[in-house]
LUMLO-225114 format. One record per atom (N, C-alpha, C): residue in three letters; chain; atom name; x, y, z. Coordinates in steps of 0.001 Angstrom, whole numbers, plus 500000, padded with zeros to 6 digits. Atoms other than C-alpha are relative to their C-alpha. Layout:
! LUMLO-225114
node rest ALA, kette A, atom CA, X X, Y Y, Z Z
...
! end
This chain:
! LUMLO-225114
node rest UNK, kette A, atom N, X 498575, Y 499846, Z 500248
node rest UNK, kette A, atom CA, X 874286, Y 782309, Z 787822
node rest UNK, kette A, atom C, X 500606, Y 500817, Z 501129
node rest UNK, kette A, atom N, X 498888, Y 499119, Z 498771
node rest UNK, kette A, atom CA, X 876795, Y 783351, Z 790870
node rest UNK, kette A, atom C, X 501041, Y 500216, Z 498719
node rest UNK, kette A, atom N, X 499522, Y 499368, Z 500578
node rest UNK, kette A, atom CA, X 879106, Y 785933, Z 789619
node rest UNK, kette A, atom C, X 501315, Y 500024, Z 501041
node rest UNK, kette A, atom N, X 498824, Y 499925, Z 498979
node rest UNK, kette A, atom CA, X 882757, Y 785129, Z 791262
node rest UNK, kette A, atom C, X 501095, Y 501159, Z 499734
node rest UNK, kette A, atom N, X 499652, Y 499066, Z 500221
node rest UNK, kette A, atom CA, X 884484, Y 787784, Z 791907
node rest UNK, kette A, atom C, X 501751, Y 499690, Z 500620
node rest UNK, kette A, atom N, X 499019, Y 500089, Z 499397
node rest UNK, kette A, atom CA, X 888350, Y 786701, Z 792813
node rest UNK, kette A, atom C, X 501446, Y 500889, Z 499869
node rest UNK, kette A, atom N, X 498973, Y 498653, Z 500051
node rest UNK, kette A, atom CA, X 891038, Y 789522, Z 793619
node rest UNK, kette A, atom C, X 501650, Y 499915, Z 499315
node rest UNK, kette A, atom N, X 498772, Y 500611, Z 500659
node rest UNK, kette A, atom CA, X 894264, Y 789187, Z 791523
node rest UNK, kette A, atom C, X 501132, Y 500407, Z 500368
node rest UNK, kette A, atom N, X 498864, Y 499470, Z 499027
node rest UNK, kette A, atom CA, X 896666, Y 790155, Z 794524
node rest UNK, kette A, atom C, X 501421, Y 499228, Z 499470
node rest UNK, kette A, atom N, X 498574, Y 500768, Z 499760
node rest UNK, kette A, atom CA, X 900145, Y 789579, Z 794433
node rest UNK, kette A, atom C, X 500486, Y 498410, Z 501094
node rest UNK, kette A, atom N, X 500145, Y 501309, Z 499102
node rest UNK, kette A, atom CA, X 900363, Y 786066, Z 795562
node rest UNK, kette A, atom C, X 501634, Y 499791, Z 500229
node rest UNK, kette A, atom N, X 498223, Y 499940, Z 499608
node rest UNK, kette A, atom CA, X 904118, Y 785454, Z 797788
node rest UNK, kette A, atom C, X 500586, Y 498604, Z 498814
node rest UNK, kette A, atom N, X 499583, Y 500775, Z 501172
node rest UNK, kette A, atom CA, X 904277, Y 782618, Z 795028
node rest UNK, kette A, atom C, X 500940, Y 500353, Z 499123
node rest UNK, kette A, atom N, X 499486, Y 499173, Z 501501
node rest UNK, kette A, atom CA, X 904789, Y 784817, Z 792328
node rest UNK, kette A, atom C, X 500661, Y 500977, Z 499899
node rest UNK, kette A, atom N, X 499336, Y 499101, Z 499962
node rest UNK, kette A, atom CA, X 906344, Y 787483, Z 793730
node rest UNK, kette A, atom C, X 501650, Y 499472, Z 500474
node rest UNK, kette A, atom N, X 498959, Y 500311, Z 500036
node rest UNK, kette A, atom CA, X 909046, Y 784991, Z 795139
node rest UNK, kette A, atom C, X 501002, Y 499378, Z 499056
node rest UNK, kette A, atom N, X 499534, Y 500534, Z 501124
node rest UNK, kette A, atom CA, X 909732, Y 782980, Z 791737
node rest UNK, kette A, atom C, X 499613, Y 500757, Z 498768
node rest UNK, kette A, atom N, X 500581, Y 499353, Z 500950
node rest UNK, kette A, atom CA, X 909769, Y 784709, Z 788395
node rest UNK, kette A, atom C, X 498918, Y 498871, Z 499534
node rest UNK, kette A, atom N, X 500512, Y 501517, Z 500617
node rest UNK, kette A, atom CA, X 908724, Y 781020, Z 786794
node rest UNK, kette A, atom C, X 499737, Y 499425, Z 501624
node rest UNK, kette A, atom N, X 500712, Y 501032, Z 498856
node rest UNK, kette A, atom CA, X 906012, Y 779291, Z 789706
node rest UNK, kette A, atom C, X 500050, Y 498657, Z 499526
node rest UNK, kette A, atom N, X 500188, Y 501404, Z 500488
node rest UNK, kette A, atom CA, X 906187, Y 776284, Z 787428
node rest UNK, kette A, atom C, X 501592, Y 499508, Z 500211
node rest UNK, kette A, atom N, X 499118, Y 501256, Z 500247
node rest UNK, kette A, atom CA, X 909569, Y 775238, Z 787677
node rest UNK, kette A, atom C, X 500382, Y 499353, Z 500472
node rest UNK, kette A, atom N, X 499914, Y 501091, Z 498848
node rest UNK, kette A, atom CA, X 910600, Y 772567, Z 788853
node rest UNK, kette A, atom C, X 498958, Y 499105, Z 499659
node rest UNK, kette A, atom N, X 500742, Y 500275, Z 500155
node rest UNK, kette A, atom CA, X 907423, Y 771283, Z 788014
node rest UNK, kette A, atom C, X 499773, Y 498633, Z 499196
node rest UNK, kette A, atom N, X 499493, Y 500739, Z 501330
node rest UNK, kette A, atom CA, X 906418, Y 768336, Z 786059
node rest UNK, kette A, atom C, X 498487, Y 500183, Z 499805
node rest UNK, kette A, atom N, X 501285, Y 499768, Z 500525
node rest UNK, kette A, atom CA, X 903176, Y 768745, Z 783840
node rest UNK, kette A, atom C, X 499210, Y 498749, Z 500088
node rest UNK, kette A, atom N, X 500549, Y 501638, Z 500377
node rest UNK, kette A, atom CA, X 900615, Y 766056, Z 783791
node rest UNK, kette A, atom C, X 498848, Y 500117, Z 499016
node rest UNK, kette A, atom N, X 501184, Y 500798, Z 500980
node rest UNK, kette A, atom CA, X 897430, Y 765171, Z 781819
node rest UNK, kette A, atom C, X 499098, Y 501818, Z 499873
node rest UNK, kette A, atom N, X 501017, Y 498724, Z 500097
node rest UNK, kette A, atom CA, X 895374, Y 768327, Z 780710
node rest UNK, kette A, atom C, X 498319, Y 499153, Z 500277
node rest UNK, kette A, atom N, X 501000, Y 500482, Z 499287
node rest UNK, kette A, atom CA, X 891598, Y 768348, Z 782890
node rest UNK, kette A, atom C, X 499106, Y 501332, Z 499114
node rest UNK, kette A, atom N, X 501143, Y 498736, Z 500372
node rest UNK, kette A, atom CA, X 888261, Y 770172, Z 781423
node rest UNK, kette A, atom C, X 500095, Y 500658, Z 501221
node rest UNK, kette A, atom N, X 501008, Y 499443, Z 498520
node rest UNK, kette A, atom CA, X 887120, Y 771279, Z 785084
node rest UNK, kette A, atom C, X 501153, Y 499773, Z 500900
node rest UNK, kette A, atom N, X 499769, Y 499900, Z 498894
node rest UNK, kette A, atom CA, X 888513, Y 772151, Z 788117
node rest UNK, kette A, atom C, X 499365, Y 500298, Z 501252
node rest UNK, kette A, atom N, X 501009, Y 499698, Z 499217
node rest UNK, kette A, atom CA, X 886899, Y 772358, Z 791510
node rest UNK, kette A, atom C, X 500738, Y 501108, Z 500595
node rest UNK, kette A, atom N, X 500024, Y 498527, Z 499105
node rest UNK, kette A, atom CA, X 886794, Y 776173, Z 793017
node rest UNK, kette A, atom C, X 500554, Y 499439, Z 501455
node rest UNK, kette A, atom N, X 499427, Y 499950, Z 498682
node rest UNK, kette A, atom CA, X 886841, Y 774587, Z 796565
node rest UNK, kette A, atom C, X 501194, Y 499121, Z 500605
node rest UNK, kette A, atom N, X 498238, Y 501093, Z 499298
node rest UNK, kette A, atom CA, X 890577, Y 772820, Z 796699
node rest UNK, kette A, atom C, X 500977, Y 501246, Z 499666
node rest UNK, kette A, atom N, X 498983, Y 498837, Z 500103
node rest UNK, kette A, atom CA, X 891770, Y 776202, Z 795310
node rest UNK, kette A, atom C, X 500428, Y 501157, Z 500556
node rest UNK, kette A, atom N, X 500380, Y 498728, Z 499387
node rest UNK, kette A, atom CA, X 893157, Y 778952, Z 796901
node rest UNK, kette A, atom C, X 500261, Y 501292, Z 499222
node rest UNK, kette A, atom N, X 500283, Y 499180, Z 500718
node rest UNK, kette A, atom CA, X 892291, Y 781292, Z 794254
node rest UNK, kette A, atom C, X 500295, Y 500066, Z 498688
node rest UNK, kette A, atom N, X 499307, Y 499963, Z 501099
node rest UNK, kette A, atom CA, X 893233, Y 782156, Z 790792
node rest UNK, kette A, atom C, X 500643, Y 501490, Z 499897
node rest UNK, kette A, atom N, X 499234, Y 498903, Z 500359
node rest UNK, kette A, atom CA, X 895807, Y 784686, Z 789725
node rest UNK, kette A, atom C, X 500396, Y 499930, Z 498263
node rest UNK, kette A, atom N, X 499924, Y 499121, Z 502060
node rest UNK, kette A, atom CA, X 896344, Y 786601, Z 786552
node rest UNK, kette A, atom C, X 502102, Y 499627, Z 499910
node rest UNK, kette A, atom N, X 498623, Y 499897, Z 500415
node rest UNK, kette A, atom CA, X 900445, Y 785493, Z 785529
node rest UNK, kette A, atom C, X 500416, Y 500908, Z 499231
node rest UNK, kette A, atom N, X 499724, Y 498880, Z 501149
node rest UNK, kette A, atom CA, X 900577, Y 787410, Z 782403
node rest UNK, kette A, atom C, X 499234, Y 500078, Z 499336
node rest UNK, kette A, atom N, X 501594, Y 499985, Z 501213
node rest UNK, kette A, atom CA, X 898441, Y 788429, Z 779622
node rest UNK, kette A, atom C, X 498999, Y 499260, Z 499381
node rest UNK, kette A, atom N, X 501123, Y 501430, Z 500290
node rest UNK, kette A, atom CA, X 897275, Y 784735, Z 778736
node rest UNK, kette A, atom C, X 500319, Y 499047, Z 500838
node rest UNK, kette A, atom N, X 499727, Y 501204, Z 499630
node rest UNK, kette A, atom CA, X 898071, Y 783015, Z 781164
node rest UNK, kette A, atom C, X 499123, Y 500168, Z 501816
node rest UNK, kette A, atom N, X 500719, Y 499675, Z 498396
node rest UNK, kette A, atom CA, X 896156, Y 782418, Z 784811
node rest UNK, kette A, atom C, X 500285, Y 498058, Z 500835
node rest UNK, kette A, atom N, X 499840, Y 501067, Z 499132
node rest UNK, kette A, atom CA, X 897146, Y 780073, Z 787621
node rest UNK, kette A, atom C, X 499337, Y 499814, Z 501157
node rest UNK, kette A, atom N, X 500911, Y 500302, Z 498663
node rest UNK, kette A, atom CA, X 895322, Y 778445, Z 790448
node rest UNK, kette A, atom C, X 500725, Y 499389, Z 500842
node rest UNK, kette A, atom N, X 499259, Y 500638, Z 498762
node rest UNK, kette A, atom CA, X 897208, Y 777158, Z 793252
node rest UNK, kette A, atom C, X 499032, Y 499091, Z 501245
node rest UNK, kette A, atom N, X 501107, Y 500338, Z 499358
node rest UNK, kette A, atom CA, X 895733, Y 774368, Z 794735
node rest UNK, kette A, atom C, X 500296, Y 499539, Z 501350
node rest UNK, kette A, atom N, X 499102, Y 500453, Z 498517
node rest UNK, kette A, atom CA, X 898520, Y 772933, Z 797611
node rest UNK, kette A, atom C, X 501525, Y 500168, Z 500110
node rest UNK, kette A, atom N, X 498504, Y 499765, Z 500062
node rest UNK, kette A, atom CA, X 901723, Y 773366, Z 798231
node rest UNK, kette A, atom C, X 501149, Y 498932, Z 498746
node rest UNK, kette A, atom N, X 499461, Y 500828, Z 501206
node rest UNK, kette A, atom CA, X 902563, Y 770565, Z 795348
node rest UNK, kette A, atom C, X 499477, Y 500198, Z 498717
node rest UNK, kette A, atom N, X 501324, Y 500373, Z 501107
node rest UNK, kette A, atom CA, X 899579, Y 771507, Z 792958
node rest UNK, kette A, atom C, X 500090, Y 501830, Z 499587
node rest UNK, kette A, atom N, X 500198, Y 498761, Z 500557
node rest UNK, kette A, atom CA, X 899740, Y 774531, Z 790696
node rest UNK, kette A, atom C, X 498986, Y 499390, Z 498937
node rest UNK, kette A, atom N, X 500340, Y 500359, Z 500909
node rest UNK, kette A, atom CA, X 897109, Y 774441, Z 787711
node rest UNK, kette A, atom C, X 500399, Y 501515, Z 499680
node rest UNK, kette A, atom N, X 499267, Y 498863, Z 501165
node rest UNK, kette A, atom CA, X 898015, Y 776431, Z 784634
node rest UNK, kette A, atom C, X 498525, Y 500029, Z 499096
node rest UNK, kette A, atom N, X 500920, Y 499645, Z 501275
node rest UNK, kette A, atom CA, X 895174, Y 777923, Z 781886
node rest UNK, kette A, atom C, X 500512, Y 500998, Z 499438
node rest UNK, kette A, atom N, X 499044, Y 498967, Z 501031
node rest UNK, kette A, atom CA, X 896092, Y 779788, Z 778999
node rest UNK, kette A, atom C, X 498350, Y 500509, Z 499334
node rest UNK, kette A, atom N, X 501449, Y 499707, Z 499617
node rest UNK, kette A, atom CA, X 893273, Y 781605, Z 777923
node rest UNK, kette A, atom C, X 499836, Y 499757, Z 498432
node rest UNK, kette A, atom N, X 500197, Y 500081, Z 501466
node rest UNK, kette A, atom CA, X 891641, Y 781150, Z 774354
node rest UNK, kette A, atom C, X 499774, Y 500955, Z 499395
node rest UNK, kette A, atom N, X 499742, Y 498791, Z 501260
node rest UNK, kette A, atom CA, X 892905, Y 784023, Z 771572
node rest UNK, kette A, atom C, X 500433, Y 500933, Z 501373
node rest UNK, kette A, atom N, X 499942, Y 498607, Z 499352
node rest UNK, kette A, atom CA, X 894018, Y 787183, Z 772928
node rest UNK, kette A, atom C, X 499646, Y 500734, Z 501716
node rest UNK, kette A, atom N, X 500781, Y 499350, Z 498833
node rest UNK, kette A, atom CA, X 892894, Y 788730, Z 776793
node rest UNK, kette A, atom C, X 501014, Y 500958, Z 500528
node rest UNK, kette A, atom N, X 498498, Y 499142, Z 499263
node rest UNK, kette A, atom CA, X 895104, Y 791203, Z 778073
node rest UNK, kette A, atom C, X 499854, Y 500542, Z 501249
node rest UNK, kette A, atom N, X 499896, Y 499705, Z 498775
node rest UNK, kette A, atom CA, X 895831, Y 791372, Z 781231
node rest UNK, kette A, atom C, X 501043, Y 500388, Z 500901
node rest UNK, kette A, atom N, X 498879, Y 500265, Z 499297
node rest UNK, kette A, atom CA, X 897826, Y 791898, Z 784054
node rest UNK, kette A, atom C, X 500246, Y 499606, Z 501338
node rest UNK, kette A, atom N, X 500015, Y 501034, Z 499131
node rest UNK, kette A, atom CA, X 898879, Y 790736, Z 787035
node rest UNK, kette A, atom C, X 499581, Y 500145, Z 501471
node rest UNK, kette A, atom N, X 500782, Y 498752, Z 498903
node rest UNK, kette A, atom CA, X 897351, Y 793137, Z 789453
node rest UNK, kette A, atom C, X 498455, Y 500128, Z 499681
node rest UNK, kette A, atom N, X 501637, Y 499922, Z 500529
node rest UNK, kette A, atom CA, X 893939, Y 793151, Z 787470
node rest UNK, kette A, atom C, X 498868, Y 499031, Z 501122
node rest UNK, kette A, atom N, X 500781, Y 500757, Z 498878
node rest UNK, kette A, atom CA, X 890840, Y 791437, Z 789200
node rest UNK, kette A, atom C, X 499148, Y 499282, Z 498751
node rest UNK, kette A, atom N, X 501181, Y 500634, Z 500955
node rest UNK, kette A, atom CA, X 889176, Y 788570, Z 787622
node rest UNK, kette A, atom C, X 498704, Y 499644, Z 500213
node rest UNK, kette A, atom N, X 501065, Y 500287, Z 499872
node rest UNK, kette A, atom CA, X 885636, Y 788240, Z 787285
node rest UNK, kette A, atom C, X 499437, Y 498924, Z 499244
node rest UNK, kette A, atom N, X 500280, Y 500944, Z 501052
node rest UNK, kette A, atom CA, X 884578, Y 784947, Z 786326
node rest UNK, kette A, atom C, X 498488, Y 499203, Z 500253
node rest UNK, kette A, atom N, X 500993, Y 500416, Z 500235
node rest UNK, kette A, atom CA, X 881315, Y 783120, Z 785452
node rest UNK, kette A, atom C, X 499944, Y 498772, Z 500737
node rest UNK, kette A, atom N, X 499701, Y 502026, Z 499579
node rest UNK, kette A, atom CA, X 880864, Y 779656, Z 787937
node rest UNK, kette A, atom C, X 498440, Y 499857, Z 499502
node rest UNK, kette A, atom N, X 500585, Y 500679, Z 500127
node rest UNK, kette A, atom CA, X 878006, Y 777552, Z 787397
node rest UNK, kette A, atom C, X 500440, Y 498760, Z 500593
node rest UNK, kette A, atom N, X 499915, Y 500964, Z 499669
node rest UNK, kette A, atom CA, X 878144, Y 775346, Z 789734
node rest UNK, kette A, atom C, X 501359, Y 500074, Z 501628
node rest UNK, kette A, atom N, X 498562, Y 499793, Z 499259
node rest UNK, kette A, atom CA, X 881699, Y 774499, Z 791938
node rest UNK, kette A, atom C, X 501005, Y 499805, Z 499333
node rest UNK, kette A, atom N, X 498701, Y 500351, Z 500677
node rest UNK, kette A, atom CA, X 884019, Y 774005, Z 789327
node rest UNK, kette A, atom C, X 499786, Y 501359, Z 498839
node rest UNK, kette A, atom N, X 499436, Y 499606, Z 501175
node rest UNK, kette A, atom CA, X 885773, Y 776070, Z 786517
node rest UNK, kette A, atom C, X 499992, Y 499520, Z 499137
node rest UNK, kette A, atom N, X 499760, Y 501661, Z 501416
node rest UNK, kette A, atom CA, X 885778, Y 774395, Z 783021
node rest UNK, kette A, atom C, X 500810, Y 500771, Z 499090
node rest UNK, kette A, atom N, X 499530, Y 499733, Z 501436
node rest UNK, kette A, atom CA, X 887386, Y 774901, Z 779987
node rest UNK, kette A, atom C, X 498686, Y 500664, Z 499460
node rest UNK, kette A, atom N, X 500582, Y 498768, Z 500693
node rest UNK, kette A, atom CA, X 885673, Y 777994, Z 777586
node rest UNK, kette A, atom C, X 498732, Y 500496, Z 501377
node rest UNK, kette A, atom N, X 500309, Y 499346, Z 499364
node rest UNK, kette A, atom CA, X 884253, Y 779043, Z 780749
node rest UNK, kette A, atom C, X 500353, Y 501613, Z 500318
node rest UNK, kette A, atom N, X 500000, Y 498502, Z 500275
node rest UNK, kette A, atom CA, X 883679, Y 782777, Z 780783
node rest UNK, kette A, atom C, X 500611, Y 501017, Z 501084
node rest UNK, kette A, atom N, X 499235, Y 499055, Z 499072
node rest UNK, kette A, atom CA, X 885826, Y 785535, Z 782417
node rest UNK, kette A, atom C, X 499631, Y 501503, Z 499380
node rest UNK, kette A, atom N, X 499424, Y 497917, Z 500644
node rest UNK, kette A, atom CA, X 886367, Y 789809, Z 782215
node rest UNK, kette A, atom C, X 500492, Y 500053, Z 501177
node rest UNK, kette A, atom N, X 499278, Y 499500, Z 498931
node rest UNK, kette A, atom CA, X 889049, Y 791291, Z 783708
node rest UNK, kette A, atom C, X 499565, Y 501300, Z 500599
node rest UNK, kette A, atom N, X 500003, Y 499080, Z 498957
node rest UNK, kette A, atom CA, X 888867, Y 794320, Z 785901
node rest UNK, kette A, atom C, X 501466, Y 500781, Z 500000
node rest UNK, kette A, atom N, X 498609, Y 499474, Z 500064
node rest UNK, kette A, atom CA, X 891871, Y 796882, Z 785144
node rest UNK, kette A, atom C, X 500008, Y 501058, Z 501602
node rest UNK, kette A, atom N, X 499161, Y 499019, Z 498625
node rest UNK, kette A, atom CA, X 893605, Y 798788, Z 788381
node rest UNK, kette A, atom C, X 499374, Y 501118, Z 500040
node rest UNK, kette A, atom N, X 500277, Y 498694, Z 499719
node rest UNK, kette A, atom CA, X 891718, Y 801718, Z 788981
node rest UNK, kette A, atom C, X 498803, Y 500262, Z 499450
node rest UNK, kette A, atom N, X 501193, Y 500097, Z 500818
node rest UNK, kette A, atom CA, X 888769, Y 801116, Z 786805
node rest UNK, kette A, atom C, X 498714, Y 499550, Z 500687
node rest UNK, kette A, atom N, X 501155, Y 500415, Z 499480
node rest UNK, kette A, atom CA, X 885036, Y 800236, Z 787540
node rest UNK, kette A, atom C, X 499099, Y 499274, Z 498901
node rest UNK, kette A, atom N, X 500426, Y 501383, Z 501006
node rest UNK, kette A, atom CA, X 884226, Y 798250, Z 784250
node rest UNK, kette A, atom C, X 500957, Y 499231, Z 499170
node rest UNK, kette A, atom N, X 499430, Y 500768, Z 500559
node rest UNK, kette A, atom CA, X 885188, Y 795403, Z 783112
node rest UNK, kette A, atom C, X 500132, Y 499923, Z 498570
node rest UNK, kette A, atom N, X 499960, Y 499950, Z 501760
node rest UNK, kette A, atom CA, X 886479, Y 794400, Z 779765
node rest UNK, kette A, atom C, X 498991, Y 498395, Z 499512
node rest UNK, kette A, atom N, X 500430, Y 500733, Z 501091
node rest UNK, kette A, atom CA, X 885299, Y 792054, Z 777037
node rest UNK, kette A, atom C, X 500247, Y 498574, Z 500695
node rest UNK, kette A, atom N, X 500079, Y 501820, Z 499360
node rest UNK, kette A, atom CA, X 884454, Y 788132, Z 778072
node rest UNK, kette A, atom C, X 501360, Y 499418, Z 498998
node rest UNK, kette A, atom N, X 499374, Y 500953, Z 500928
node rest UNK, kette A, atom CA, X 887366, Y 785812, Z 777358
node rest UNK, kette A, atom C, X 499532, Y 498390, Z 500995
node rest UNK, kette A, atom N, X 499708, Y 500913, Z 499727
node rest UNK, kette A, atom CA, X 888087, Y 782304, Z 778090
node rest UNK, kette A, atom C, X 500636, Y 498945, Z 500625
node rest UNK, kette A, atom N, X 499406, Y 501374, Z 499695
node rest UNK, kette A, atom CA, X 889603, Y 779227, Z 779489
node rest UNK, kette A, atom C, X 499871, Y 499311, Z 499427
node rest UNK, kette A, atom N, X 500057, Y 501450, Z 500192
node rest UNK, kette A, atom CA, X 891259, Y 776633, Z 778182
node rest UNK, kette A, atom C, X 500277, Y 499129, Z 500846
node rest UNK, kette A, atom N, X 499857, Y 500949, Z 499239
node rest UNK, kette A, atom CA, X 891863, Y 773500, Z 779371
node rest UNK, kette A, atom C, X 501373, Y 499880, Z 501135
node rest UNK, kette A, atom N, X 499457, Y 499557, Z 498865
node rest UNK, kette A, atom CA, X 893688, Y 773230, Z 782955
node rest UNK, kette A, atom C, X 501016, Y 499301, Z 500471
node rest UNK, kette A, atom N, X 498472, Y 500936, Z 500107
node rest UNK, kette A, atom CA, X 897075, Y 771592, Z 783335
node rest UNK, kette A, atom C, X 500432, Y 499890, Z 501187
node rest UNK, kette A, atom N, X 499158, Y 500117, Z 498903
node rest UNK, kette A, atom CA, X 898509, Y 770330, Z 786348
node rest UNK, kette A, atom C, X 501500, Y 500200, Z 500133
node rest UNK, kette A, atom N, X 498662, Y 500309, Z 500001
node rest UNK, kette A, atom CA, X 902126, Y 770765, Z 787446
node rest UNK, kette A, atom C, X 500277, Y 499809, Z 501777
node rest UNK, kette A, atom N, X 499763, Y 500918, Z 499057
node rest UNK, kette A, atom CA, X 903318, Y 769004, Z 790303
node rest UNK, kette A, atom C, X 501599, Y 499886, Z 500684
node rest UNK, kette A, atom N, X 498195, Y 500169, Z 499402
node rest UNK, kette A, atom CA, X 906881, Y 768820, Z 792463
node rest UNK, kette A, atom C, X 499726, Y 499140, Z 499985
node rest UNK, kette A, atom N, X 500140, Y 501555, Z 499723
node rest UNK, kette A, atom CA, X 908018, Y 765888, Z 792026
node rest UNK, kette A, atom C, X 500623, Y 499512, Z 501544
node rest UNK, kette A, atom N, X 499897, Y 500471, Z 498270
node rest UNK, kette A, atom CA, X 908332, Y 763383, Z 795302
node rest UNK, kette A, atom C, X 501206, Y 500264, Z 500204
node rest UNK, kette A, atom N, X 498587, Y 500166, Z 499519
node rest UNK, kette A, atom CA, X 911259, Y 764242, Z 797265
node rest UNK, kette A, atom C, X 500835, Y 498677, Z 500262
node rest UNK, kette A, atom N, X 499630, Y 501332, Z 499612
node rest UNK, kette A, atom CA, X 913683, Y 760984, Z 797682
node rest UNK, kette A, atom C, X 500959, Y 500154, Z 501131
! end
């Protein structure tokens, strides 16, 4: 088991739009995502974590029950393999701290998409 360790910086995404999704249009919810098209995952708000995969490609996970987080925290998550899945295992990492909290989850991973310019 590799133990990924990805930093939950202020991404200029999120610091330039309150809402990164809008605009957006949702498509088909995916178990799995592959780690190497993403450039990272970030903590949004307390259940919610986004991966940014291109300048058209946000994915969205909401996490399963409860995780509290924030948006500065560091997530530590469980791969197996090169992809993320759905109830794949996380603990966050609070600001100033040196242990992590309690394993949560992922659910399933939602695309949202700009639509084509005409």
């Amino acid at each position: 088991m590799r133990v990924l360790i990805l930093a939950a910086l202020a991404l200029p995404l999120l610091a330039a739009k309150s809402d990164p999704l809008a605009g957006r249009v949702a498509g088909p919810p995916q178990r799995c995502i592959s780690l190497m098209s993403q450039q990272g995952l970030y903590i949004a708000d307390e259940n919610l974590i986004l991966a940014q995969q291109s300048g058209r490609r946000i994915w969205r996970a909401n996490t399963v029950g409860r995780c509290s987080m924030q948006s500065l925290d560091t997530l530590i998550v469980d791969v197996y393999g090169s992809q993320v899945c759905r109830n794949d295992r996380y603990r966050v990492l609070r600001t100033g701290t040196s242990i992590p909290g309690p394993y949560c989850r992922f659910e399933s991973f939602t695309p949202y998409e700009k639509p084509p310019k005409n």
